[in-house]
Each structure stands twice: as C-alpha cells, then as structure tokens.
C-alpha positions in Angstrom: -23.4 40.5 -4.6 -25.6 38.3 -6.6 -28.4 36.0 -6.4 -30.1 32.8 -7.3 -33.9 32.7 -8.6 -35.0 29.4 -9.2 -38.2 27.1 -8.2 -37.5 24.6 -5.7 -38.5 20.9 -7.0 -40.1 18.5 -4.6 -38.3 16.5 -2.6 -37.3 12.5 -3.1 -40.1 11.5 -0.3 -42.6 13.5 -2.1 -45.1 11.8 -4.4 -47.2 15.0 -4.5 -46.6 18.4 -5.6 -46.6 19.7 -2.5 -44.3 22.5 -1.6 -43.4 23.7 -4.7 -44.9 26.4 -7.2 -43.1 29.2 -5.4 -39.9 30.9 -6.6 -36.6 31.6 -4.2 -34.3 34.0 -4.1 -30.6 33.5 -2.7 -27.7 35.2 -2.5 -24.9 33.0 -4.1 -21.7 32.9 -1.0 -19.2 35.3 -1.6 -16.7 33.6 0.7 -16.1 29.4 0.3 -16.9 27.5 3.1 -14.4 26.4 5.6 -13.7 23.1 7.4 -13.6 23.1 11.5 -10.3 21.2 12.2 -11.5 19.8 15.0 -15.2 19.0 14.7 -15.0 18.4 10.7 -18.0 20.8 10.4 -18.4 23.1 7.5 -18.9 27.0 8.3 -19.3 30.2 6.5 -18.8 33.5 7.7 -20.8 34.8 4.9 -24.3 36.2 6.7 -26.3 36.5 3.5 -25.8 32.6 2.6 -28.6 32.6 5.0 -30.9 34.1 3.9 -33.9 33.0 1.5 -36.7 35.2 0.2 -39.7 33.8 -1.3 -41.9 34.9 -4.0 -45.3 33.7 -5.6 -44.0 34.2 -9.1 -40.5 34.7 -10.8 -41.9 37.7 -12.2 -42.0 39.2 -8.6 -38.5 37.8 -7.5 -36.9 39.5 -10.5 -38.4 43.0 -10.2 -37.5 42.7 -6.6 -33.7 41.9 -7.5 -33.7 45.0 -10.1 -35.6 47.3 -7.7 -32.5 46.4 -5.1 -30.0 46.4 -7.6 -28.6 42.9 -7.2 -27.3 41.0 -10.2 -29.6 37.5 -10.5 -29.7 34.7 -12.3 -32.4 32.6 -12.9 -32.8 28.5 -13.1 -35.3 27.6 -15.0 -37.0 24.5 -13.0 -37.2 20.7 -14.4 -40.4 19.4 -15.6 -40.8 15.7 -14.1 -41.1 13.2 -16.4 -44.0 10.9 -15.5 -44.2 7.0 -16.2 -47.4 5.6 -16.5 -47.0 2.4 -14.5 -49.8 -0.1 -14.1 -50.3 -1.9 -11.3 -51.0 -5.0 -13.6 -48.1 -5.3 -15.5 -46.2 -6.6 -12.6 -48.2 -10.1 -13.5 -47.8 -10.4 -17.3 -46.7 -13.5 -18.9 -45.0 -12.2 -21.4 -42.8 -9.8 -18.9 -40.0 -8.6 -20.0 -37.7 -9.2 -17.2 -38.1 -12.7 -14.7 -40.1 -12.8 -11.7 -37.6 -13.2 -8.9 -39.7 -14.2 -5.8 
C-alpha cells in the first residue's frame, strides 16, 4: 500500500487561484483497471482508489502517512508561468504576426 501527496493545480477554466493551496493524499491502485465488455466502461475493484484525504500543508499529509505507516511519495506542484499580455499590443503597427480579420 502506498500513496500520492501532491498539490492539485487549478483547473483549465480557472483564471484564478481558486481551489488550490491544499495538499492530497491518494492511495496509488493496487489492481489495474478493467474494461466492461459490454458497456466499454472502466472499473476497479480496488476500494482505496477512492478515497482522497486532504490536508492544509504537506507537512501534515506526510506525518499523517508515517504516523499510519504507509509508504508516500510526494509531487512537488508546478509553478505557472505567467505572460504579461497587454491589451494593446493586439493594435501595434509593427506586430509581429498579420491581422487576420
């Protein structure tokens, strides 16, 4: 039995930073998943691929794993690279690439 710790990242319809700053733990599935001939759906019979434990810092998550004696590892989350865009740059005259409409 071992587990995940990482730090979710927002999500692709996010613009904030909303739901983040927390750290997960998961149990990684001990069994692969299986295809439903019939329906095409994917199943587990693993139980603990459900479950998901959150904690307010990763210092927590991993005393939490040693206090219950589960191997962890942790994934150290992606800082986002931010572009400065400006709003006026889409009217230059010297643009770098045509204006199509």
């Amino acid at each position: 039995m071992s587990a995940l710790i990482y730090s979710p990242a927002r999500t692709a319809m996010q613009s904030g930073t909303a739901k983040t700053g927390y750290w997960v733990l998961e149990f990684e599935p001990e069994k692969p998943r299986k295809i439903d001939p019939l329906m095409g759906y994917t199943s587990s019979s693993d139980m603990k691929s459900q479950i998901q434990l959150r904690f307010d810092t990763r210092e927590e998550a991993e005393a939490y794993a040693r206090s219950k004696g589960i191997a962890y590892r942790v994934e150290e989350p992606n800082q986002p690279r931010r572009r400065n865009i400006s709003y006026s740059d889409n009217f230059r005259y010297d643009r770098k690439t045509p204006w199509t409409h």
